[in-house]
C-alpha positions, -999 to 999 in steps of 0.1 A, spaced: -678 -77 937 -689 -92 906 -676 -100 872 -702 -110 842 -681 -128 816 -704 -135 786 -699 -136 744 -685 -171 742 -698 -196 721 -693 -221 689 -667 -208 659 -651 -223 632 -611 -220 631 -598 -187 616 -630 -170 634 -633 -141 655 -648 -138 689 -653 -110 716 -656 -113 752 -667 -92 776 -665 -90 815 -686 -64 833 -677 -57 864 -694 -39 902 -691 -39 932 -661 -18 935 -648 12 914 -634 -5 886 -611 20 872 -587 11 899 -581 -27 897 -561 -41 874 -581 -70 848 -569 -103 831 -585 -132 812 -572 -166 822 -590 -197 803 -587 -235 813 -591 -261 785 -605 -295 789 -582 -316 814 -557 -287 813 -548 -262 844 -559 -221 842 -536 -207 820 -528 -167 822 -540 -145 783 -536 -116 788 -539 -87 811 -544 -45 814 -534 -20 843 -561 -3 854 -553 32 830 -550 7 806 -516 22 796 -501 -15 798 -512 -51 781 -491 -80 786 -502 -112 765 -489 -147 766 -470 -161 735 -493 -178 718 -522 -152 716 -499 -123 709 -514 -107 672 -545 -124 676 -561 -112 706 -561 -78 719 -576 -60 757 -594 -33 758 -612 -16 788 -636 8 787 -640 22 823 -665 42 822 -689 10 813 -667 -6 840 -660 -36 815 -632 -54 799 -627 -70 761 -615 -95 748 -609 -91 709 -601 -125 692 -591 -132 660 -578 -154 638 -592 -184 667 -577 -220 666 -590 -251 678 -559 -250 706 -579 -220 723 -610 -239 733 -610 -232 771 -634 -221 791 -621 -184 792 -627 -164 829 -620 -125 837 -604 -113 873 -598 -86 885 -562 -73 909 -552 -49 933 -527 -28 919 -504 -27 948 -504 -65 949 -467 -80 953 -476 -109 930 -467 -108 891 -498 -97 875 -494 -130 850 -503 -153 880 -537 -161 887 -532 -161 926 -525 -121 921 -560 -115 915 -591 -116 943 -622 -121 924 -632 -141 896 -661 -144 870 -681 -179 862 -661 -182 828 -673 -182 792 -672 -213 773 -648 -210 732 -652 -235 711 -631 -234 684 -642 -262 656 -608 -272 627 
């Protein structure tokens, strides 16, 4: 499995951004995808995720009515939509990818199995 995160890159605060995360190796229409991102000296932080139907989003708190998921399963890729970017979501931003029938909560980054390299945001006040 593999998971190409790219569309990162250098925006000035109240920007928009979109990320995308293609994915193979597997059918992707049955694994469940997140983005996580890690800021400078900080821990991986969960952003959002999208069942596999994409029927279901969850978001943290501080990203909800800014950024939105999409997933387009047919081009076996996931979005990232981000608006309205602050300097607080600099991070290094990674797609992964779950099993569905996975116990753990899909907001936890040891639910999912594979990861991407990450995309670097850099979000200038």
């Amino acid at each position: 499995v593999q998971l190409q995160a790219y569309g990162g890159g250098l925006v000035q605060a109240g920007g928009s951004l979109r990320l995308s995360c293609a994915a193979s190796g597997r059918t992707f229409s049955n694994y469940d995808m997140a983005w996580f991102r890690q800021a400078p000296g900080k821990e991986r932080e969960f952003v959002v995720a999208i069942r596999r139907a994409g029927d279901n989003m969850y978001y943290t708190d501080s990203v909800k009515g800014r950024f939105a998921i999409s997933r387009d399963n047919a081009k076996s890729t996931v979005y990232l939509q981000m608006n309205s970017l602050k300097p607080e979501d600099t991070a290094v931003y990674y797609c992964a990818q779950r099993q569905p029938t996975s116990r753990l909560s899909i907001l936890t980054a040891q639910a999912y199995d594979y990861w991407g390299h990450g995309t670097l945001v850099t979000v200038s006040s």
